[in-house]
PDB file of N, H, CA, C and O in Angstrom:
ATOM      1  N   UNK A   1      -1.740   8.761  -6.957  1.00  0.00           N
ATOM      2  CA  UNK A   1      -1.623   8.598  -5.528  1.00  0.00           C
ATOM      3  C   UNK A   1      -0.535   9.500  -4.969  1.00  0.00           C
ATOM      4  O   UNK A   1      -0.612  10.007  -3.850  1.00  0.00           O
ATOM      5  N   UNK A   2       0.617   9.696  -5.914  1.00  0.00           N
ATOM      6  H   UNK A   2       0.680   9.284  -6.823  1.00  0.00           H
ATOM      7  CA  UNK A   2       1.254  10.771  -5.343  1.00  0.00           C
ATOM      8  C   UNK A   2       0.856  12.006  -5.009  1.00  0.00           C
ATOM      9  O   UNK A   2       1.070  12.784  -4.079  1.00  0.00           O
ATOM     10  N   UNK A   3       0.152  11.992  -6.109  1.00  0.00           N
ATOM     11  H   UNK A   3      -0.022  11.360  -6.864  1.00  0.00           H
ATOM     12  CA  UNK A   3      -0.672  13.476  -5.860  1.00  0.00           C
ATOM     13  C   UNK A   3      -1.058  13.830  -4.633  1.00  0.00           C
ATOM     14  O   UNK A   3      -0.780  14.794  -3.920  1.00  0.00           O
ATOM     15  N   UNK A   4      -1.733  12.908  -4.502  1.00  0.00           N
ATOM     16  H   UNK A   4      -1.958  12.125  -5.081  1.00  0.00           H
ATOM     17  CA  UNK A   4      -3.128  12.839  -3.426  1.00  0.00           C
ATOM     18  C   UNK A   4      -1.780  13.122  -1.766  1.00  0.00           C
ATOM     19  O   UNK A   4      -1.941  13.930  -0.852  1.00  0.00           O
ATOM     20  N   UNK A   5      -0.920  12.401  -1.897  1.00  0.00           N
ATOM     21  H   UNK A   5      -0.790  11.745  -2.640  1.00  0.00           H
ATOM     22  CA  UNK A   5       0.150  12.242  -0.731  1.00  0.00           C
ATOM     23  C   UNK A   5       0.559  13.644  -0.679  1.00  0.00           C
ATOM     24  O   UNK A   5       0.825  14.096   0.435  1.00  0.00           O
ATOM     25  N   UNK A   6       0.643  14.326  -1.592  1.00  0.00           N
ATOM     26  H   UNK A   6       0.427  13.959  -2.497  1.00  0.00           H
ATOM     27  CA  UNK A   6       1.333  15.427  -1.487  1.00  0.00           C
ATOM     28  C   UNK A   6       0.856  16.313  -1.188  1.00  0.00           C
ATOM     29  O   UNK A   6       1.567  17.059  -0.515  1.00  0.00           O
ATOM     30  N   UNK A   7      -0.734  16.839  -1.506  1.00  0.00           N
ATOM     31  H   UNK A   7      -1.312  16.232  -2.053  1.00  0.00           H
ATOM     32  CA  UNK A   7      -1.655  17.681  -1.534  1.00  0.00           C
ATOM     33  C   UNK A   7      -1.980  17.243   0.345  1.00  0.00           C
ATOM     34  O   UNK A   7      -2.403  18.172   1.034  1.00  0.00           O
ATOM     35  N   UNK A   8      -1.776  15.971   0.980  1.00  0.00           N
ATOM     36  H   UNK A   8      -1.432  15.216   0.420  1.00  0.00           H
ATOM     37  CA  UNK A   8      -2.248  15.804   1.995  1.00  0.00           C
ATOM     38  C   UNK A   8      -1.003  16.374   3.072  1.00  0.00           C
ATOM     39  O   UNK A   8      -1.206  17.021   4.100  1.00  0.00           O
ATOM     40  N   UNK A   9       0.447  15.904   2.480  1.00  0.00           N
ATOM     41  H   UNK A   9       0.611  15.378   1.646  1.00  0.00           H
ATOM     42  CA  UNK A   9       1.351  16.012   3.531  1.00  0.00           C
ATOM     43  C   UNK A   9       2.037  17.768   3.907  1.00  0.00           C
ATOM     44  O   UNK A   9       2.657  18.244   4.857  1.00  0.00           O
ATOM     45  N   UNK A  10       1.394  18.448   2.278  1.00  0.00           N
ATOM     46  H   UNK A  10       0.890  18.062   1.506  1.00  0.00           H
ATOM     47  CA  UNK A  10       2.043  19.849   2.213  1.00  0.00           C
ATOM     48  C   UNK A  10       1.268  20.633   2.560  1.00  0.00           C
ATOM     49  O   UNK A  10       1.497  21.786   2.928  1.00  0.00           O
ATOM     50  N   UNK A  11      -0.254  19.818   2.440  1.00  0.00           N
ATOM     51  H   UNK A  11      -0.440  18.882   2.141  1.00  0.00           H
ATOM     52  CA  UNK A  11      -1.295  20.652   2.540  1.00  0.00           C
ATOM     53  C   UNK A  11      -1.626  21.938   1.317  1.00  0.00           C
ATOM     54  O   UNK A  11      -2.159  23.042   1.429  1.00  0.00           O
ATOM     55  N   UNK A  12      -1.186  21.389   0.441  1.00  0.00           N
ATOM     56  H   UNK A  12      -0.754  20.492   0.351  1.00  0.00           H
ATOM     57  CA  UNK A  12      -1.664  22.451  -1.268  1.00  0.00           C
ATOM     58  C   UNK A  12      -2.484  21.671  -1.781  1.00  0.00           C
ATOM     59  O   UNK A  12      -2.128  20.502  -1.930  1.00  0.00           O
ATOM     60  N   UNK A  13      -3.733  22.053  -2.173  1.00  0.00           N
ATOM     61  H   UNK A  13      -4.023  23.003  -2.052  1.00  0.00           H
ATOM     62  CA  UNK A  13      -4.671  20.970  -3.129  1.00  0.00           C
ATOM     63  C   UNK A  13      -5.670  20.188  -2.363  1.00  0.00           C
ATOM     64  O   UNK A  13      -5.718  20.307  -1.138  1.00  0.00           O
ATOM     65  N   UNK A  14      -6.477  19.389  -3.009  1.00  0.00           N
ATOM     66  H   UNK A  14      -6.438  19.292  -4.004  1.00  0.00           H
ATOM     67  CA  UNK A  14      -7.857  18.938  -2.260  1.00  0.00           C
ATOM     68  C   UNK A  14      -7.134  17.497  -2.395  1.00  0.00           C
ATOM     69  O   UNK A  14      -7.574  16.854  -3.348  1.00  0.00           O
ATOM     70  N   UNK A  15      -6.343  16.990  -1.813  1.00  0.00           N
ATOM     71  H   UNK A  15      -5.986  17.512  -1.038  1.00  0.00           H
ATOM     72  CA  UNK A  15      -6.223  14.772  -1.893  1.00  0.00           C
ATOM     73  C   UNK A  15      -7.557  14.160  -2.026  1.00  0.00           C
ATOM     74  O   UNK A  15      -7.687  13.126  -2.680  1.00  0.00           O
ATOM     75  N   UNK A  16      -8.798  14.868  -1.310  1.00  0.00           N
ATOM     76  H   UNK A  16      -8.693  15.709  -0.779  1.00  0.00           H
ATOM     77  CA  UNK A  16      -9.424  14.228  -1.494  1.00  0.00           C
ATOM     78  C   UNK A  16     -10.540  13.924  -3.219  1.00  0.00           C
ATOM     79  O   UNK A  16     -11.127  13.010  -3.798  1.00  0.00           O
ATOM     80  N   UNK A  17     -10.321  15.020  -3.333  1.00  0.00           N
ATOM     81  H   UNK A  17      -9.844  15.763  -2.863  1.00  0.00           H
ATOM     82  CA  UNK A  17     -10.725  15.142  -4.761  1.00  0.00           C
ATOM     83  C   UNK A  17     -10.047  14.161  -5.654  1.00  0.00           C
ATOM     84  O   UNK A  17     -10.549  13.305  -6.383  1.00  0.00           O
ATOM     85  N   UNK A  18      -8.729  14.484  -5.429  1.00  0.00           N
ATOM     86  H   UNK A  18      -8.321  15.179  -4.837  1.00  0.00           H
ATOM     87  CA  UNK A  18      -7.226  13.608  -5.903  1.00  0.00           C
ATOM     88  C   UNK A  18      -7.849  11.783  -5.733  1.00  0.00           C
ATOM     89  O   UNK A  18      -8.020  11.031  -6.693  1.00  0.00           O
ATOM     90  N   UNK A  19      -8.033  11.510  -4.614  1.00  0.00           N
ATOM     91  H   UNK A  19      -7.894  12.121  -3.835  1.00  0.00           H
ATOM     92  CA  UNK A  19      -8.220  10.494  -4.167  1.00  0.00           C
ATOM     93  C   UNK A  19      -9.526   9.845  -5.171  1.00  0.00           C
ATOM     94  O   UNK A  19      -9.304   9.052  -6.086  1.00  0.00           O
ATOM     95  N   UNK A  20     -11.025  10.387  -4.775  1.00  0.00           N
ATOM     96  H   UNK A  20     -11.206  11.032  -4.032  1.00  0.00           H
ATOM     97  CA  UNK A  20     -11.922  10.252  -5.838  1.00  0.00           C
ATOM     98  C   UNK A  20     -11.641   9.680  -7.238  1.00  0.00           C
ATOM     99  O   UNK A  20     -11.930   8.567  -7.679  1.00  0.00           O
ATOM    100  N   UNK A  21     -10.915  10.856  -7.917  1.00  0.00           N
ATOM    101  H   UNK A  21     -10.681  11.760  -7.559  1.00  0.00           H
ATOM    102  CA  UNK A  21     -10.399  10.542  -8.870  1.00  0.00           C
ATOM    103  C   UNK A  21      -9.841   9.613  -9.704  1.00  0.00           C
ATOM    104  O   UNK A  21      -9.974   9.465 -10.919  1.00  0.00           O
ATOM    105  N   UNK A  22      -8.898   8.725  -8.521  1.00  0.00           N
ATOM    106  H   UNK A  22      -8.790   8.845  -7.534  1.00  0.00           H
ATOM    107  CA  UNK A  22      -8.226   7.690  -8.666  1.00  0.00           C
ATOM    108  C   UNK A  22      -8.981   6.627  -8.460  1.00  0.00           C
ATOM    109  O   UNK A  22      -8.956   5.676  -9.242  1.00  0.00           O
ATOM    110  N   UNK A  23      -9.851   6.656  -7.237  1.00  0.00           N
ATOM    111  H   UNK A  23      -9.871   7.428  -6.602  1.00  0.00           H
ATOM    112  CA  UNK A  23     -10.870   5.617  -7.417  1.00  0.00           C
ATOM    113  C   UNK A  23     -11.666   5.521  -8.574  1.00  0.00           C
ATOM    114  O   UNK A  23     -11.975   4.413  -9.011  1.00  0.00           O
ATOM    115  N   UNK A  24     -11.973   6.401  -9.031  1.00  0.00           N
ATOM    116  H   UNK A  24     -11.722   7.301  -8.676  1.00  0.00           H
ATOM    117  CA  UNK A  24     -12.906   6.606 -10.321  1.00  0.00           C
ATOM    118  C   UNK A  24     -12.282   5.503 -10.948  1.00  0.00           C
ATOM    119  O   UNK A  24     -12.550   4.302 -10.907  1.00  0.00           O
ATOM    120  N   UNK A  25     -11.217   6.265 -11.658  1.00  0.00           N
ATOM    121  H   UNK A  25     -10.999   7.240 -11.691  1.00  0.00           H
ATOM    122  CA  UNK A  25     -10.200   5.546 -12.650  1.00  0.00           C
ATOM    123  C   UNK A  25     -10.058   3.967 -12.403  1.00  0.00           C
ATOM    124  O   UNK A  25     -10.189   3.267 -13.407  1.00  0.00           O
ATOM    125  N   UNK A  26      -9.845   3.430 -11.377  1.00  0.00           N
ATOM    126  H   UNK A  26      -9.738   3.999 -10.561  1.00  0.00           H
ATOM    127  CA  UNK A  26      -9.900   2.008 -10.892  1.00  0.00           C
ATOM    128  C   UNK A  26     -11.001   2.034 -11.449  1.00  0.00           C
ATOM    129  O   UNK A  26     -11.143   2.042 -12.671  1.00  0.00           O
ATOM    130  N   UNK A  27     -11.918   2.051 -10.615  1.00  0.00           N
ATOM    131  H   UNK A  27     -11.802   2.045  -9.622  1.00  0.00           H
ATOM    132  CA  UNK A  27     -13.539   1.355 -11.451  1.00  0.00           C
ATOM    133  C   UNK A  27     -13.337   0.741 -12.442  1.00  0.00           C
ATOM    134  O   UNK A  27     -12.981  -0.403 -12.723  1.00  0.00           O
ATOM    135  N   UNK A  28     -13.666   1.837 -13.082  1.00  0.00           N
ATOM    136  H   UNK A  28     -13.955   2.767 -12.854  1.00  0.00           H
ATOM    137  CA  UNK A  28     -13.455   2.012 -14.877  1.00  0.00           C
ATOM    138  C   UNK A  28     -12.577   0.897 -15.400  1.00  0.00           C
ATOM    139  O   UNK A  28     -13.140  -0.043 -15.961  1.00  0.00           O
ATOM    140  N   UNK A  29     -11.250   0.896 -15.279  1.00  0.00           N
ATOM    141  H   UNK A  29     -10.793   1.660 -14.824  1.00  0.00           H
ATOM    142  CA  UNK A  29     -10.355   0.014 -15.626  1.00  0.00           C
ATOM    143  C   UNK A  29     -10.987  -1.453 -14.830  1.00  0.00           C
ATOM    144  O   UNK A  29     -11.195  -2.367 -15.628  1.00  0.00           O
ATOM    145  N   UNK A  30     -11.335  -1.795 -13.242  1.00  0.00           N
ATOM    146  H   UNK A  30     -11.166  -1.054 -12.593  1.00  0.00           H
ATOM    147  CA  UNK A  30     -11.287  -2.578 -13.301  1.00  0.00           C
ATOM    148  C   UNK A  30     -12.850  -3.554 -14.101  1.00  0.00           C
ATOM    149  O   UNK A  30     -12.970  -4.753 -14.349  1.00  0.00           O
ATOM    150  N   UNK A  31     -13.914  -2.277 -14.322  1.00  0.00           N
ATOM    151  H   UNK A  31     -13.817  -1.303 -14.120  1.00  0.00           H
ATOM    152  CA  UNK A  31     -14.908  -2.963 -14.775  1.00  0.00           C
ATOM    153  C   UNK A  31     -14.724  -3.693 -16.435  1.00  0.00           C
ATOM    154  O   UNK A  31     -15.451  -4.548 -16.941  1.00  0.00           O
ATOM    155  N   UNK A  32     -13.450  -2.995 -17.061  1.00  0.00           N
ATOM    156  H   UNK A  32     -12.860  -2.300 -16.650  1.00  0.00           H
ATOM    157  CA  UNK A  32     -13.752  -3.371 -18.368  1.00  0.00           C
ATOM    158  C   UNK A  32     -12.321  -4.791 -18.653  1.00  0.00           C
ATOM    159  O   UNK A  32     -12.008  -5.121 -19.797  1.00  0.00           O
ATOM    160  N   UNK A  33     -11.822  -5.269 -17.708  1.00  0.00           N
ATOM    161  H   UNK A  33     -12.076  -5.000 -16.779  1.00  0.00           H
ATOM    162  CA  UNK A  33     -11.225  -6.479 -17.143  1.00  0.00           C
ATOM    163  C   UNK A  33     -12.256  -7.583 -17.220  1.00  0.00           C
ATOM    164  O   UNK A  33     -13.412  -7.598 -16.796  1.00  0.00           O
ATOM    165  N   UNK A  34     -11.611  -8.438 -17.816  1.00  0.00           N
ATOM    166  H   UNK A  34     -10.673  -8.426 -18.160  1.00  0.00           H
ATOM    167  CA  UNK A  34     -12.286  -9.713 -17.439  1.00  0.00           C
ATOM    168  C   UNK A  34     -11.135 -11.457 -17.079  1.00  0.00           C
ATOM    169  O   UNK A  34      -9.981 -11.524 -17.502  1.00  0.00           O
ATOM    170  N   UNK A  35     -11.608 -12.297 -16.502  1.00  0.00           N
ATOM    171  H   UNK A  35     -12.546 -12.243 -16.159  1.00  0.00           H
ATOM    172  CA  UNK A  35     -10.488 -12.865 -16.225  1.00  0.00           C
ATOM    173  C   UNK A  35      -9.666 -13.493 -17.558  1.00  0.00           C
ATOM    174  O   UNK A  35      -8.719 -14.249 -17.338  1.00  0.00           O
ATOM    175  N   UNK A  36     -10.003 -13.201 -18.788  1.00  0.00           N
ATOM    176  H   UNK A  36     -10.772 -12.587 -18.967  1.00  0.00           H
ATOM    177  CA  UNK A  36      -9.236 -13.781 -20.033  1.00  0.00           C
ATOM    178  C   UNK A  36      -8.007 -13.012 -20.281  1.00  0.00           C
ATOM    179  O   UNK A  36      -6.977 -13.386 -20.843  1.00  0.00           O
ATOM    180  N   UNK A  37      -8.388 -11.502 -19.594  1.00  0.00           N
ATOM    181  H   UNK A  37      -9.225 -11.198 -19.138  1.00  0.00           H
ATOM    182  CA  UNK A  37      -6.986 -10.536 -20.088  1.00  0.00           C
ATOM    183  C   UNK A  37      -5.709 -10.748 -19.173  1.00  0.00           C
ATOM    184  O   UNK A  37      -4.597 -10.224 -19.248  1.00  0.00           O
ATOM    185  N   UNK A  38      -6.160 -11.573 -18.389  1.00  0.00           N
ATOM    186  H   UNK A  38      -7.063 -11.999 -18.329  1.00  0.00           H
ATOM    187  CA  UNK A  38      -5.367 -12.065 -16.826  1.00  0.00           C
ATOM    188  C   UNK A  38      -4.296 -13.122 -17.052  1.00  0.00           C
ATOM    189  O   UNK A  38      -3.124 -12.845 -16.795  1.00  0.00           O
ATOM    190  N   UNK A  39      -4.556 -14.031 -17.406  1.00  0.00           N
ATOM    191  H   UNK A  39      -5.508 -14.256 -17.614  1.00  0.00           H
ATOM    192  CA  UNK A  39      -4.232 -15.427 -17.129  1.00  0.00           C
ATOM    193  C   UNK A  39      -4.830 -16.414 -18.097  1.00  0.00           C
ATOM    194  O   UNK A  39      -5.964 -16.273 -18.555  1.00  0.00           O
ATOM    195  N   UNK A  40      -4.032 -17.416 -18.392  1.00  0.00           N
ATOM    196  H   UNK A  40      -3.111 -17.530 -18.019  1.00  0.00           H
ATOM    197  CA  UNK A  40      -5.344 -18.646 -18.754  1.00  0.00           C
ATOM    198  C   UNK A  40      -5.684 -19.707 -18.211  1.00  0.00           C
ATOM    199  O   UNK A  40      -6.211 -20.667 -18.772  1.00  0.00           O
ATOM    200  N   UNK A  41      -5.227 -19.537 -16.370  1.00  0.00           N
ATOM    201  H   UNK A  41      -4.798 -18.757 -15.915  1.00  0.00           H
ATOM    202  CA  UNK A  41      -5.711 -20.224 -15.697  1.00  0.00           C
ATOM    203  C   UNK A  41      -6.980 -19.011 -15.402  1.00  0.00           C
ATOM    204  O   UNK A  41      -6.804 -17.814 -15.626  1.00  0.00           O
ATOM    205  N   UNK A  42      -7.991 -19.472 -14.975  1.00  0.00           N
ATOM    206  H   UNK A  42      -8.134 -20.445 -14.793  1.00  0.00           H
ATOM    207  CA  UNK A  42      -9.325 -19.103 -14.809  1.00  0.00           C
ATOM    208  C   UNK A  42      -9.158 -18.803 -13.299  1.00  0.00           C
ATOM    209  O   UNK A  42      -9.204 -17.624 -12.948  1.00  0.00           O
ATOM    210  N   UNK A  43      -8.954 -19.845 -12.315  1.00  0.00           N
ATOM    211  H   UNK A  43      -8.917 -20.802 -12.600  1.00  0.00           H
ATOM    212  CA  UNK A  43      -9.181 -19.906 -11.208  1.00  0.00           C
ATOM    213  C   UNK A  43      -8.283 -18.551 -10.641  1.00  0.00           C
ATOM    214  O   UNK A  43      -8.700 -17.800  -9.759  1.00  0.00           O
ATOM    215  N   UNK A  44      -7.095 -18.419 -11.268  1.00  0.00           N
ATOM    216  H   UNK A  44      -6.756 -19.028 -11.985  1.00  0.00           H
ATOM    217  CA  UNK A  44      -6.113 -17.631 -10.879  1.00  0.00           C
ATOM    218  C   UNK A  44      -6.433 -16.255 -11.442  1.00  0.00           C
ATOM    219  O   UNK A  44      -6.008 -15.194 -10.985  1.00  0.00           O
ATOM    220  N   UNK A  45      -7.220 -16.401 -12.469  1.00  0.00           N
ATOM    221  H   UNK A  45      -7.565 -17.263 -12.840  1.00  0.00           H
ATOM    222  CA  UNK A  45      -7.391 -15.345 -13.110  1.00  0.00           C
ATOM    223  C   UNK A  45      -8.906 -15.010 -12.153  1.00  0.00           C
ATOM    224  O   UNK A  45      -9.163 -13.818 -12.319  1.00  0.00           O
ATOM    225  N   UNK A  46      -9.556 -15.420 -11.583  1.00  0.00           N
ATOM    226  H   UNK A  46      -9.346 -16.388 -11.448  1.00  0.00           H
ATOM    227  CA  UNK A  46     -11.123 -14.967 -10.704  1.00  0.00           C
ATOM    228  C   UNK A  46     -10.362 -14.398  -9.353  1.00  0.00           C
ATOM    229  O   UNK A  46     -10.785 -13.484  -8.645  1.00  0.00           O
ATOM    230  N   UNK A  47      -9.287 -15.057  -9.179  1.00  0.00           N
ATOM    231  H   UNK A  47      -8.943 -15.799  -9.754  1.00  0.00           H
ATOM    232  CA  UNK A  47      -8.791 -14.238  -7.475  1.00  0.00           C
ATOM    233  C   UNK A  47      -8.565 -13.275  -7.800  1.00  0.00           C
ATOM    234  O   UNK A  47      -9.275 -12.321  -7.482  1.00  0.00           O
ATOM    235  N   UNK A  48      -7.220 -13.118  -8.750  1.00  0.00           N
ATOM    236  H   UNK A  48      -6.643 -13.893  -9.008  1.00  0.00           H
ATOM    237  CA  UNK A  48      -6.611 -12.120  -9.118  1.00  0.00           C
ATOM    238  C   UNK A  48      -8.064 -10.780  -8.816  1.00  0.00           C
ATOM    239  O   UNK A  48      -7.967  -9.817  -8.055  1.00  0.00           O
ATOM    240  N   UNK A  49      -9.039 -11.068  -9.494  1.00  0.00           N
ATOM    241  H   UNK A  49      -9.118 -11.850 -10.112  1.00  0.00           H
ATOM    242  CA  UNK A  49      -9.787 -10.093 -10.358  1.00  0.00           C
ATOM    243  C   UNK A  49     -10.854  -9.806  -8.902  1.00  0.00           C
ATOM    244  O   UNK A  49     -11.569  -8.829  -8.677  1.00  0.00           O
ATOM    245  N   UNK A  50     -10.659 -10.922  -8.150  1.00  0.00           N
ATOM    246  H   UNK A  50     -10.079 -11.716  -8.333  1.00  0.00           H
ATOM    247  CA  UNK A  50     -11.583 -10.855  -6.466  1.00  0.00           C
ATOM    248  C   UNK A  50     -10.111  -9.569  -5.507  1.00  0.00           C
ATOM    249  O   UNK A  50     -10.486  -8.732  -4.687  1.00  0.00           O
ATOM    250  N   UNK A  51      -8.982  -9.692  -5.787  1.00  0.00           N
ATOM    251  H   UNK A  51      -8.676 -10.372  -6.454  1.00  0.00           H
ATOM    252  CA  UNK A  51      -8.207  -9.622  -4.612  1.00  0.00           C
ATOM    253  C   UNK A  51      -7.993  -7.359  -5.033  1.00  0.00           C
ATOM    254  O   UNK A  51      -7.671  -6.510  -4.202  1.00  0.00           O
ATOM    255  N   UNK A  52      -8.309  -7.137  -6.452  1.00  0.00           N
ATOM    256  H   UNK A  52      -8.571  -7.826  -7.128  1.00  0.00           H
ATOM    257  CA  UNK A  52      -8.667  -6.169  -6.561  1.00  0.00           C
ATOM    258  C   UNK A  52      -9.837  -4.994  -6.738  1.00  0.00           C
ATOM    259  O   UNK A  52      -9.549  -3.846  -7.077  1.00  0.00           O
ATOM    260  N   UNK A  53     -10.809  -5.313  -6.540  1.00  0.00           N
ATOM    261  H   UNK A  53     -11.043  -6.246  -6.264  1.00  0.00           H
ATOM    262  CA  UNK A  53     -11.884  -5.381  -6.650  1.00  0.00           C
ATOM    263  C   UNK A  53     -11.792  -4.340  -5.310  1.00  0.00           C
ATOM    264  O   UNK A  53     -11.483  -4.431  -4.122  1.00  0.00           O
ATOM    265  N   UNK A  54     -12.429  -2.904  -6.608  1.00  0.00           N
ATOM    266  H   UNK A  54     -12.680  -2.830  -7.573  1.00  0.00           H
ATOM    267  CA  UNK A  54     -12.661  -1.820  -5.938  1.00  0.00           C
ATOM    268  C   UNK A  54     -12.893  -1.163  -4.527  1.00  0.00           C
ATOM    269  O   UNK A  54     -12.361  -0.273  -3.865  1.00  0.00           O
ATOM    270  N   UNK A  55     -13.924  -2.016  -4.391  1.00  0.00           N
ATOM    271  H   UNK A  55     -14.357  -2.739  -4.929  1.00  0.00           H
ATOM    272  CA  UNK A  55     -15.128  -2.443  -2.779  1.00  0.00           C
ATOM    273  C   UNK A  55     -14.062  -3.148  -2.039  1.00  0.00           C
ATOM    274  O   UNK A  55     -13.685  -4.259  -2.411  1.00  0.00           O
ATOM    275  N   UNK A  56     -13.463  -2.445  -0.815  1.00  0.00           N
ATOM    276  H   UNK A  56     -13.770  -1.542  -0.513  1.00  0.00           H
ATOM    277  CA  UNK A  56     -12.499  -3.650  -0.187  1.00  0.00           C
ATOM    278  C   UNK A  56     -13.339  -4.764   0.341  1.00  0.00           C
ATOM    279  O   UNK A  56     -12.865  -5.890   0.492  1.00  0.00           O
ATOM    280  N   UNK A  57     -15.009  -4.371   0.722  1.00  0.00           N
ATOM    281  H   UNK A  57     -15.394  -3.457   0.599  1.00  0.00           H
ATOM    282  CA  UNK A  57     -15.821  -5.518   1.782  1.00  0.00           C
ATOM    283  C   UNK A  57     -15.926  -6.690   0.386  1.00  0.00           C
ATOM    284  O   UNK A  57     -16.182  -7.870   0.626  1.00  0.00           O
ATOM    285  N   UNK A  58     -15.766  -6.350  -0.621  1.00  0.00           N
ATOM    286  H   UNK A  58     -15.559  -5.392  -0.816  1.00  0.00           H
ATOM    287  CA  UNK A  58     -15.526  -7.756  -1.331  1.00  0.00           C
ATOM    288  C   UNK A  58     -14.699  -8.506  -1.826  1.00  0.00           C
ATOM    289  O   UNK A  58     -14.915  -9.433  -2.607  1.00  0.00           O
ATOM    290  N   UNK A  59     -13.397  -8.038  -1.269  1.00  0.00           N
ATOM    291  H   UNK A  59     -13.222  -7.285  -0.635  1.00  0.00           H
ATOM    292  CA  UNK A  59     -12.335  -8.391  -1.537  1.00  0.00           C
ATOM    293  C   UNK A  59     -12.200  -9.371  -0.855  1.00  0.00           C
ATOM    294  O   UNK A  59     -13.005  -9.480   0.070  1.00  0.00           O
ATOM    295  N   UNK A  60     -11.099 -10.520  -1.031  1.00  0.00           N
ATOM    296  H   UNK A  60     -10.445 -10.432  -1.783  1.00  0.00           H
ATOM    297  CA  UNK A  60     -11.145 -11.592  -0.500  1.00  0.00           C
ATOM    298  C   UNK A  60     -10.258 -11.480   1.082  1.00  0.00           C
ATOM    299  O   UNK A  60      -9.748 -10.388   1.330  1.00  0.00           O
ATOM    300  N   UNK A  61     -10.109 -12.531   2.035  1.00  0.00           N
ATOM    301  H   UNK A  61     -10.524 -13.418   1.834  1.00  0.00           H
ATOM    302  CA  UNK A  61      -9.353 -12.335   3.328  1.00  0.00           C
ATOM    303  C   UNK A  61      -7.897 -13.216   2.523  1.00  0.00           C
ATOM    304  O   UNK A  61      -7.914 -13.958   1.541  1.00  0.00           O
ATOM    305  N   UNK A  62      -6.607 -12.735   3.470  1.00  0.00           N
ATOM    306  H   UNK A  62      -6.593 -12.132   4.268  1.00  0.00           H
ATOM    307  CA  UNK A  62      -5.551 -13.853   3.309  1.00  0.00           C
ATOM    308  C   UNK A  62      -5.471 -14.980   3.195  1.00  0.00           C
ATOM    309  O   UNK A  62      -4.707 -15.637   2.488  1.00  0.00           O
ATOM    310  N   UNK A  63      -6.608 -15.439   4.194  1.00  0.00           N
ATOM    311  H   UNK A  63      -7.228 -14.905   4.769  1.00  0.00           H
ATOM    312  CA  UNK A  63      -6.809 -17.159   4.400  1.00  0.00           C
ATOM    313  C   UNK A  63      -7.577 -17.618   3.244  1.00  0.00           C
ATOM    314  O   UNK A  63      -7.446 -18.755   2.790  1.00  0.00           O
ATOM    315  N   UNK A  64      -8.409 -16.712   2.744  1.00  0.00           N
ATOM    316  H   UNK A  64      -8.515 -15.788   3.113  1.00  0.00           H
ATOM    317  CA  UNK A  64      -8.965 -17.233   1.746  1.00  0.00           C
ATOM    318  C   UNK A  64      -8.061 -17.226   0.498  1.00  0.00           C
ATOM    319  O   UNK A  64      -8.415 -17.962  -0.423  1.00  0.00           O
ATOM    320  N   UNK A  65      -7.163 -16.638   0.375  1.00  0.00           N
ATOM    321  H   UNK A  65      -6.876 -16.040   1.123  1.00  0.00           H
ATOM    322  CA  UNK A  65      -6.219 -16.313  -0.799  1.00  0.00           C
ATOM    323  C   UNK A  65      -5.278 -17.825  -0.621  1.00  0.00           C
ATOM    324  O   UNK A  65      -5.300 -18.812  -1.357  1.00  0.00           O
ATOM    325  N   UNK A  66      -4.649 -17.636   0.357  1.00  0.00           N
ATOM    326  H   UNK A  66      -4.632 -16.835   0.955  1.00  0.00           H
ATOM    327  CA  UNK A  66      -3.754 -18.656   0.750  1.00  0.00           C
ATOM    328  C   UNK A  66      -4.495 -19.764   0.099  1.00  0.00           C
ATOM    329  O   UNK A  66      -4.141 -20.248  -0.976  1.00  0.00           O
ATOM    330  N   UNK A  67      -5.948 -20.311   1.045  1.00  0.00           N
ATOM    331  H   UNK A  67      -6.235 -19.918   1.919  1.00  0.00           H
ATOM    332  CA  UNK A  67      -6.233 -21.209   0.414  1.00  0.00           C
ATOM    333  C   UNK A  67      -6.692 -21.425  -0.874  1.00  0.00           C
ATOM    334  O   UNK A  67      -6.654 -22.553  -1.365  1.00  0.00           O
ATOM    335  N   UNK A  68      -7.091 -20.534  -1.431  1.00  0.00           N
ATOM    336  H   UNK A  68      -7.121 -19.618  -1.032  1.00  0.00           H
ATOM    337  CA  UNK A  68      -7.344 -21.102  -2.634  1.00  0.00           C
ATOM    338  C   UNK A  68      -6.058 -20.758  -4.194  1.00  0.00           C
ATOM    339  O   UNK A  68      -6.336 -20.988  -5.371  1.00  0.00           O
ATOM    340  N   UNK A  69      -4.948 -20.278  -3.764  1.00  0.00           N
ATOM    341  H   UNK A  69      -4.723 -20.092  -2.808  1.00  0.00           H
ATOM    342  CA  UNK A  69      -3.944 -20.171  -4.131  1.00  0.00           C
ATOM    343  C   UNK A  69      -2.934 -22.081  -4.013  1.00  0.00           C
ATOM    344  O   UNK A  69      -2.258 -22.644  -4.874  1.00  0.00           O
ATOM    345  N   UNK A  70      -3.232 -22.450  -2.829  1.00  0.00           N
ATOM    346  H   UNK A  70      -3.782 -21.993  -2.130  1.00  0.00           H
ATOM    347  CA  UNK A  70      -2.883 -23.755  -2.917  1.00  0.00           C
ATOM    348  C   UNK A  70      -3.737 -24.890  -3.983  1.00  0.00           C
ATOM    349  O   UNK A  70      -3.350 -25.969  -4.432  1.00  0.00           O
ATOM    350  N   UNK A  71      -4.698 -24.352  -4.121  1.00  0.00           N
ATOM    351  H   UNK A  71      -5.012 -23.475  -3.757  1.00  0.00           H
ATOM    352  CA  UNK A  71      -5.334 -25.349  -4.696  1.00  0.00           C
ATOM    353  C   UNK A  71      -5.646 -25.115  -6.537  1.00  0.00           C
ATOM    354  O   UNK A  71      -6.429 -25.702  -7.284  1.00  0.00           O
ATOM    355  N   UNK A  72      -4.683 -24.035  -6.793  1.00  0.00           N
ATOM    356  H   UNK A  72      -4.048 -23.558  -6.186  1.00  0.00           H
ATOM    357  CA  UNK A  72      -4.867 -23.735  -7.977  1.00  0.00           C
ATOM    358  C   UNK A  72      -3.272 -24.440  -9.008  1.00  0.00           C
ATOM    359  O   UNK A  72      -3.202 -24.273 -10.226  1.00  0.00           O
TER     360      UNK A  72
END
């Protein structure tokens, strides 16, 4: 991500390529995650694994965190 900041703010380099990249890398890492490497609470370990989750439209809202952070 520095990269990507730098290539954007100096204007040397493609960020966006940079950027790609890094998303790539997320994927990857977050597809081969599962909630056991997390936690051994489960519940805590499914947000966790919801609140990063590549796709922001499936990421969870605050309120939903909040609440189900209370109830864990």
């Amino acid at each position: 991500m520095n990269q990507a900041f730098d290539e954007y703010a100096y204007g040397k380099g493609n960020y966006v390529k940079t950027l790609d990249e890094a998303y790539n890398m997320h994927k990857q890492f977050y597809s081969s995650f599962s909630a056991r490497d997390i936690s051994s609470n489960n519940e805590l370990s499914r947000l966790i694994l919801e609140m990063v989750n590549p796709d922001p439209y499936k990421r969870p809202s605050a309120e939903y965190i909040e609440k189900n952070m209370s109830n864990i």
